[in-house]
N, C-alpha and C positions, 0 to 999 in steps of 0.2 A: 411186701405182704405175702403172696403166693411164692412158694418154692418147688423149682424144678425137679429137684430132685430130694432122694431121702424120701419119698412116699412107696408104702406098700407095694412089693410084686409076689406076684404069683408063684406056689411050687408048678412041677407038672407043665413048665413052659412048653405048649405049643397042643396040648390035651385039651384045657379049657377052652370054652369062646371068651370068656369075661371073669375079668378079676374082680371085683368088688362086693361090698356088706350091700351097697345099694340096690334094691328091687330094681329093675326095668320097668321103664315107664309102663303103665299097665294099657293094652292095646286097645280095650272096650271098658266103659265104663257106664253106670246102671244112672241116666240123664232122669232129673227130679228126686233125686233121694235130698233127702231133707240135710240143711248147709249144719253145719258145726260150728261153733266160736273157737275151735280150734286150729292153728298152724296147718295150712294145707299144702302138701309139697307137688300135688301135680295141677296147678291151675291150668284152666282151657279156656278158649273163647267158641262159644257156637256162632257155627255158620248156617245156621238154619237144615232143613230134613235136606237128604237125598244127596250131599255134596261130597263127603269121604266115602271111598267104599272100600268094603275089607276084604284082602285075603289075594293069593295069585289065582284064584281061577277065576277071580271079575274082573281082572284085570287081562288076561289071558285071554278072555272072550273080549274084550272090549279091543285089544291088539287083534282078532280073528277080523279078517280083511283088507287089513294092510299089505300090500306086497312090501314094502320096506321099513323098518324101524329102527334105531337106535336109542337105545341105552345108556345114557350115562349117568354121570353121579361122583360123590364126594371120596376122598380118599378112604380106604380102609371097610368100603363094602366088600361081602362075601360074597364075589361074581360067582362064581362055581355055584354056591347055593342055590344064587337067582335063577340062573338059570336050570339047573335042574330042576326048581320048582314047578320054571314058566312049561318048561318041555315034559314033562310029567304030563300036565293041564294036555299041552298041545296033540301028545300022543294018544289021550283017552279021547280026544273029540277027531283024531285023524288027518291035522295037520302036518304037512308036512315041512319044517323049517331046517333053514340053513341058517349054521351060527356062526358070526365072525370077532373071536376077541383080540380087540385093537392092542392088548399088551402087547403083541406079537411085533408092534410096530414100535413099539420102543425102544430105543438107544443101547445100545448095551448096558449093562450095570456099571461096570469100570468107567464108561464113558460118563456117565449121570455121578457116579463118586466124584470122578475129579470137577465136574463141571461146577457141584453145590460145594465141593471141600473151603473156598475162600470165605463162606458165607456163616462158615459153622467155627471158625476159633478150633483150639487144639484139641486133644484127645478130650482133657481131661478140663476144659473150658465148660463154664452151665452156659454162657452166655453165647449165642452167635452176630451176626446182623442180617438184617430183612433182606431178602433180595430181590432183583428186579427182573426175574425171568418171568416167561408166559409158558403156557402148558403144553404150546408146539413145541420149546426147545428141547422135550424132554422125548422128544417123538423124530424118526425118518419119518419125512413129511410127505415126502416122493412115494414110501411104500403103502401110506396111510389113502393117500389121495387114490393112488391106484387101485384100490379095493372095490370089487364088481360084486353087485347080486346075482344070485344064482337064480336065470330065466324060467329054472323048471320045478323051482319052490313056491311051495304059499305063500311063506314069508321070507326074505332075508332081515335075521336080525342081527345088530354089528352092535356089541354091548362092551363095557368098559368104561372107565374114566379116558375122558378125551373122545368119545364117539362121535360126537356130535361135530366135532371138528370135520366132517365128511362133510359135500356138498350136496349130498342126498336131497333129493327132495320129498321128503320123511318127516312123519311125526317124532317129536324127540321125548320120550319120558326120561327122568329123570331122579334118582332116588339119591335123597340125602341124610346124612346120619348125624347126628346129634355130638359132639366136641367129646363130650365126658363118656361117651358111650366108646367113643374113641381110644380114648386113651386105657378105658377098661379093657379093649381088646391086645392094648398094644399091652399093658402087664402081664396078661397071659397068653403072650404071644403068638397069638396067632393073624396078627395080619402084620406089615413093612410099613416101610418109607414107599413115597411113587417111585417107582423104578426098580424098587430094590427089591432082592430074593430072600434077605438075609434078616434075622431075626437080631438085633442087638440091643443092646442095654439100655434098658429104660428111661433115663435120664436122656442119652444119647438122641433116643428114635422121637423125643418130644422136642431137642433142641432140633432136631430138621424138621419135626412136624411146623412148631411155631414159628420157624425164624426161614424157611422156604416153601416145604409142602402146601402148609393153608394159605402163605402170601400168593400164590399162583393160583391155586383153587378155588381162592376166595377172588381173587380178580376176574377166573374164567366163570366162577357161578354169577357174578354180576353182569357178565358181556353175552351169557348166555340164558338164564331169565326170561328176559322178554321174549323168547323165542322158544320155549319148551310147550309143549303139549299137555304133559302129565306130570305130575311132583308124588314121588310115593317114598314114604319114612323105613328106611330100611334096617332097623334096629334090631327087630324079633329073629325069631327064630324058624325058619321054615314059614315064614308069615309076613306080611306086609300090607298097610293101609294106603291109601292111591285117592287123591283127587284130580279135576282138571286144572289147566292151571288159571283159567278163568276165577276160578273160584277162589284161590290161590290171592288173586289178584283182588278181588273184592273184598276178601275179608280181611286184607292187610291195605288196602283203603281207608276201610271201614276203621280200622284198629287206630290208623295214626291221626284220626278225628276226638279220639272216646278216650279210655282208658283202658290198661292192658297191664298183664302179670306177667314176666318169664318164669320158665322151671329152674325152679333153685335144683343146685344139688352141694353134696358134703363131704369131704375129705376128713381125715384122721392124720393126727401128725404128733410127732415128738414132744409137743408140749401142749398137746392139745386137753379139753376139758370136756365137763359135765352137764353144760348147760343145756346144751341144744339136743341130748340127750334125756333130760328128765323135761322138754319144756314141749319138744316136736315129735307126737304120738307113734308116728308113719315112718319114724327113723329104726333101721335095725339095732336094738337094744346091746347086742352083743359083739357092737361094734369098740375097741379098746377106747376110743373115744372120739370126739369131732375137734376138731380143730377150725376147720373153716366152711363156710357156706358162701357159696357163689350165688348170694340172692340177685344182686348182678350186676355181674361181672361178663357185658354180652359177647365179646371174643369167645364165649365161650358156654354161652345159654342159649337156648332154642325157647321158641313160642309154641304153643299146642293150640290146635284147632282140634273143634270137636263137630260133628255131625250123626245122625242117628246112633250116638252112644260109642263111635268111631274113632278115635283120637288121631292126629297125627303131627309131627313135630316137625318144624323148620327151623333154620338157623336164623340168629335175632338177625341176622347182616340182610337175610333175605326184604326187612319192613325200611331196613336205612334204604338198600338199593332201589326201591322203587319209593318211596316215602319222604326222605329225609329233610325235604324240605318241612311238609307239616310237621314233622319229629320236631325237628330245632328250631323249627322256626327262623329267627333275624339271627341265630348262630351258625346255620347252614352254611352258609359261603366261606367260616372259620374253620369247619370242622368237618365239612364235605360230607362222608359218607362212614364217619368213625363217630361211634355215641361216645359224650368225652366224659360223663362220670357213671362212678362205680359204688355200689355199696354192698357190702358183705360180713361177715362175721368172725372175729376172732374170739375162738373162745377157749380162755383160760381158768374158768370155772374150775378148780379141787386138781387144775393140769400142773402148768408150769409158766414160766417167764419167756417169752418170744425172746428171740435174740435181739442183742443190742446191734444195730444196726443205721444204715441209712440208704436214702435214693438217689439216683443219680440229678446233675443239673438237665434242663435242655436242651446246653449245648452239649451236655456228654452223649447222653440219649443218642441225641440224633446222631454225632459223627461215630460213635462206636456200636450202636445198635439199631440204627437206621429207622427208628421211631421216630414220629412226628409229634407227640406232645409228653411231661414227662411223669412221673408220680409223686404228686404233690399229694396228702393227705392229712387227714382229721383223723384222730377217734373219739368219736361220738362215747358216750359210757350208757348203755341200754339197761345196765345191772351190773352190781357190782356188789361182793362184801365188806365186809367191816375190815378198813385196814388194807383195803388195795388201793395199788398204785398205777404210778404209770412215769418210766426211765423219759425225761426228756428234757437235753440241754444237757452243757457242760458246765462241771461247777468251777468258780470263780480263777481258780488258780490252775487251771489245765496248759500242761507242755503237751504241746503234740506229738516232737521228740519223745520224750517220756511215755507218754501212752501209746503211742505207737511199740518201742522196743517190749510195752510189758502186754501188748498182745500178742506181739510175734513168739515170746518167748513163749509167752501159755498155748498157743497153737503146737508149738514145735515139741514143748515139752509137755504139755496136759497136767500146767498148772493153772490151780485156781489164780482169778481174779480180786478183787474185793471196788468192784465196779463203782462202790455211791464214792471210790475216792476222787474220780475220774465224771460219772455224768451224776446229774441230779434226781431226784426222786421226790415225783408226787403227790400228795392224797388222792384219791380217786371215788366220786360217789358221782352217782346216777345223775345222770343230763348234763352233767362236764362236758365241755369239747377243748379237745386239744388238737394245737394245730403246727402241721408235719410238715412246715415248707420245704421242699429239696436240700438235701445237703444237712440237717438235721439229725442229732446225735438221736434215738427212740428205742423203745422197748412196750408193749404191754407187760404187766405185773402179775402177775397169780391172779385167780380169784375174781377177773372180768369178764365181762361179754362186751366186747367191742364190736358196735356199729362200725365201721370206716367207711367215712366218704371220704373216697375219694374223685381223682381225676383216672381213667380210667385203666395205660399203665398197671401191670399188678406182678411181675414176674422180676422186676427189676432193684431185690432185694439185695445190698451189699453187708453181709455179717460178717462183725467183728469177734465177736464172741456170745458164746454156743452154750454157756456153764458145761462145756465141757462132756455133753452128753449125746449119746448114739441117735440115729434114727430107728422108722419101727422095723427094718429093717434089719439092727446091731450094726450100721456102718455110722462111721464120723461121718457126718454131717459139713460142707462144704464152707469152707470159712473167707473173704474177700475182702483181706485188707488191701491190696492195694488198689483196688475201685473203690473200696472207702476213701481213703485218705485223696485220692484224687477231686473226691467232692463235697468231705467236709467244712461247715462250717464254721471253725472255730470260734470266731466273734460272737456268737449265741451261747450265751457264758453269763454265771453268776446270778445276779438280782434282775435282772433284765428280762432273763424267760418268764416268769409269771405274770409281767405285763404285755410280750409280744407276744410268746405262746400259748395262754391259757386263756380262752374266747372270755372275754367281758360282756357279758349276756344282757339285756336292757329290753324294756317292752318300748316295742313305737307303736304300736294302734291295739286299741281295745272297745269293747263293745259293751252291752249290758250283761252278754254270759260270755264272753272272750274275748281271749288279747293275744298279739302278737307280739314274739318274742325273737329279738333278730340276734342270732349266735353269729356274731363277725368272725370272719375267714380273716388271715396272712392275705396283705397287699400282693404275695406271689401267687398265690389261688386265684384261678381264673372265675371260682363258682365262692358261691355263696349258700347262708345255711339261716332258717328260718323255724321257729317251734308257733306252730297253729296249737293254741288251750282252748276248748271251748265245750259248753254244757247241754248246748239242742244241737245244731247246726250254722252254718257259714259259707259264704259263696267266694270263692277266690277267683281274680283271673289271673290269666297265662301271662298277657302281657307279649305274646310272640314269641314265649320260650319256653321250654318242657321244664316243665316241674316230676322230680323224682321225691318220692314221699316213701315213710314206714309211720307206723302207729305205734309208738313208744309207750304210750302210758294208758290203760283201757283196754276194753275187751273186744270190742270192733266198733268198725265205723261203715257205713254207705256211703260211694262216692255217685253222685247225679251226674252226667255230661249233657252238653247240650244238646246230643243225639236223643237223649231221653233212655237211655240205658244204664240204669242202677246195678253197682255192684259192690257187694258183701269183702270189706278185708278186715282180717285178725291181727292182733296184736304180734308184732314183730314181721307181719308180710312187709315185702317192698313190693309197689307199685308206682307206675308211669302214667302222666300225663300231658300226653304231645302239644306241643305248642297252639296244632293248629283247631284243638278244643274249648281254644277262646276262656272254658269259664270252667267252673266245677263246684257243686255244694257237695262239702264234708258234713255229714250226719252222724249224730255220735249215739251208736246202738247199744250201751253200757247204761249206767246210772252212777257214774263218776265222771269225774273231768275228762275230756281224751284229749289226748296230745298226740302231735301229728308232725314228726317234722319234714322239713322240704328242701332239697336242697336246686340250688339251679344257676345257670351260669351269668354270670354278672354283666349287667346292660353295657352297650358300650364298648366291647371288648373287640380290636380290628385286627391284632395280633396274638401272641403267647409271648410272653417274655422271661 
């Protein structure tokens, strides 16, 4: 699905703070303005008055009497900022503080190069494997531990990523930044890797972000959680929003009982389209186009809390680590602390053809990229034109041999293809689902907007061929036959794919104004996929498992939880419903049918195979 590389960078590296067409989450927001039936790309949950508070000098005052604090937070914060903001505050009210930044205690560079180099594949590799460090190995532990406050300060405060790893006995605030906001900084460079001084190629700094950086920083922000004082969203500029972490705590309670939205956001790519452009008001128009929507895909989505008009954003990881059980419900003990499906947007709208490609097995996954489950996937067809398709399955009489030498050659020499002689092709209209078990020859076609559900995996894209065309960049574009061929299927051939892979769709329950409609998953899908029709309203339950939903057909719907908290979704949102919400009525706020589908993991399920 999602590609590492070949996405827009920055001129000007290391001038800008942020590369992207994308607005910044906007920091305050005007609470009761009248709802839209429009696509809303910054949803929030309120936590009721008085709980975020905005800006460094409320925070600044609220740190006023502390003799010690610490500081920490996610990679790729602007320490230097924070601080000069917080010491700005402190100097005007006459504070006097001592600062200590723990990078000082880090490893050497060269030391931290060689240490992660096993973990990241070769130069010129997209792919690395996860690895098993913690965020003291990235640290002299002896010179960290040794760090004394200074007796004759107001405050000693010890700030950085890993502060907290002191033994202080301190309040610990903690400022975390949002994935996508991430990697905007990292395109125009101006922030690293952990450890690292050095500004390097973007594809690069995202295969150590995903495949090391966040696997430790996502394990220390889980071990460290329950123990923070303050959470404040560090994304602005000169600015930042801060609650307790009480509060932190109750609204992400509260959340894995109800229902809940993550912040989509939107990438632009190679073959990207039109849709999510003329269809999502709030998107920058002058963007060359969208390619994908991370409605969600939580590795990499934040949740937004809102208070007195306050917003402020967490990472989705933050509702698993203390939640997960009501999340998933009876899949908890499979799935631990990883949400396992995904859904998002490919859109090829007036764009181009996705490459033809496939995903790895689960035993590849795991022994070469140290994931735990693998990318199996749908595409759902949301919209579509007249005459699109969708590449999947090989036709009847495919050499591997053969197809294989006449990729290599078009790679090597930048000859065309003439692909339908090789995979199949086909029709594609509205509420198709097509289904993408591992190891699967696939393509989107021109001219779609692709739902994909999938499992939640999304980076793990092996392309064979590219029609031959640049990224938005003007670079060739990364092509991966031999991790294809290592995991194609070939037996998925001929007459056989429009009976295994194309969902035979059947209604099992219907009512006086609705019927359910169950779009069968591949026996290798762990999840399953259901289309809710109906013309007033409908109560469904959970059954002990999260039901993930979008509103395909219609203009919105209200969803009721048994908390008694009604909320408004538009045509094309994705929203979640944690397991442990027992029940839910879908109310259909249109004067058409609305269709609702849902997809969720399938009873029963003790392993992944």
């Amino acid at each position: 699905m999602y590609e590492t590389s070949g996405n827009r960078v920055g001129k000007d590296t290391g001038i800008k703070r942020r590369v992207s067409s994308q607005p910044i989450l906007p920091q305050q927001v005007q609470v009761g303005a009248t709802a839209s039936d429009e696509y809303h790309m910054y949803p929030f949950h309120a936590l009721g008055a008085d709980k975020i508070f905005y800006g460094y000098t409320s925070l600044a005052q609220w740190m006023t009497g502390h003799k010690q604090i610490m500081i920490d937070g996610y990679g790729g914060i602007f320490w230097k900022e924070v601080k000069q903001c917080l010491q700005t505050v402190f100097e005007s009210n006459g504070v006097k503080v001592q600062w200590i930044d723990v990078s000082a205690c880090m490893k050497k560079e060269e030391v931290i190069d060689e240490m992660v180099a096993p973990y990241l594949g070769t130069e010129d590799s997209v792919w690395g494997t996860k690895c098993n460090f913690r965020l003291s190995d990235f640290f002299n532990m002896n010179e960290l531990l040794a760090l004394q406050p200074d007796p004759d300060a107001d405050c000693t405060i010890v700030y950085g990523t890993g502060a907290a790893m002191l033994s202080w006995d301190a309040p610990v605030v903690y400022l975390d930044l949002p994935k996508n906001e991430i990697q905007y900084r990292m395109r125009a460079g101006s922030i690293t890797n952990l450890g690292s001084k050095k500004v390097t190629r973007s594809s690069n700094m995202y295969k150590r972000f995903y495949f090391v950086d966040w696997v430790v920083l996502n394990e220390y922000k889980k071990n460290l959680l329950p123990n923070i004082t303050v959470i404040a969203d560090g994304q602005w500029k000169d600015s930042l929003n801060w609650m307790l972490a009480a509060s932190l705590q109750e609204g992400l309670s509260a959340m894995s009982k109800s229902v809940f939205r993550v912040r989509p956001w939107f990438e632009a790519g190679a073959w990207g389209g039109q849709w999510m452009k003329e269809h999502i008001k709030e998107l920058n128009k002058d963007e060359v186009n969208y390619a994908w929507s991370f409605e969600l895909i939580v590795p990499e989505n934040g949740l937004v809390f809102e208070s007195n008009g306050n917003l402020l954003e967490v990472s989705f990881d933050c509702l698993m680590f203390q939640e997960n059980n009501n999340v998933l419900g009876q899949h908890a003990g499979l799935f631990g602390y990883e949400f396992p499906i995904r859904f998002d947007f490919l859109d090829t709208w007036e764009g181009g053809n996705l490459s033809i490609q496939c995903h790895p097995s689960l035993q590849y996954i795991r022994k070469n990229f140290g994931e735990t489950i693998t990318q199996d996937e749908t595409y759902y067809i949301l919209d579509c034109k007249e005459g699109a398709q969708v590449f999947l399955g090989f036709q009847e009489g495919i050499d591997p041999i053969i197809f294989r030498e006449v990729l290599e050659n078009s790679n090597a020499n930048k000859q065309e293809v003439t692909i339908n002689e090789y995979v199949q092709s086909h029709a594609a209209f509205k509420h198709d689902l097509f289904l993408i078990p591992n190891g699967t020859v696939h393509s989107a076609g021109v001219n779609n907007l692709v739902l994909e559900i999938s499992a939640t995996p999304y980076i793990f894209t092996f392309k064979m061929y590219d029609w031959l065309r640049l990224d938005l960049n003007g670079e060739p574009r990364a092509i991966n036959i031999g991790h294809a061929f290592n995991n194609l299927n070939f037996e998925r051939k001929g007459k056989g794919i429009k009976d295994e892979l194309i969902s035979k769709q059947s209604v099992i329950g219907q009512g006086n104004d609705w019927q359910l409609v169950h779009c069968p998953t591949h026996p290798a899908h762990f999840y399953d996929v259901h289309r809710i029709e109906f013309t007033t309203r409908i109560t469904v339950q959970t059954n002990n498992t999260c039901h993930i939903l979008m509103l395909v057909e219609g203009s919105s719907v209200s969803v009721e939880t048994g908390d008694g908290v009604i909320t408004s979704f538009n045509y094309a949102e994705t929203f979640v419903i944690p397991a442990a919400a027992t029940s839910y009525t879908l109310i259909n706020q249109g004067t058409g049918v609305a269709k609702v589908v849902k997809a969720f993991c399938k009873e029963n399920i003790t392993e992944l195979k």
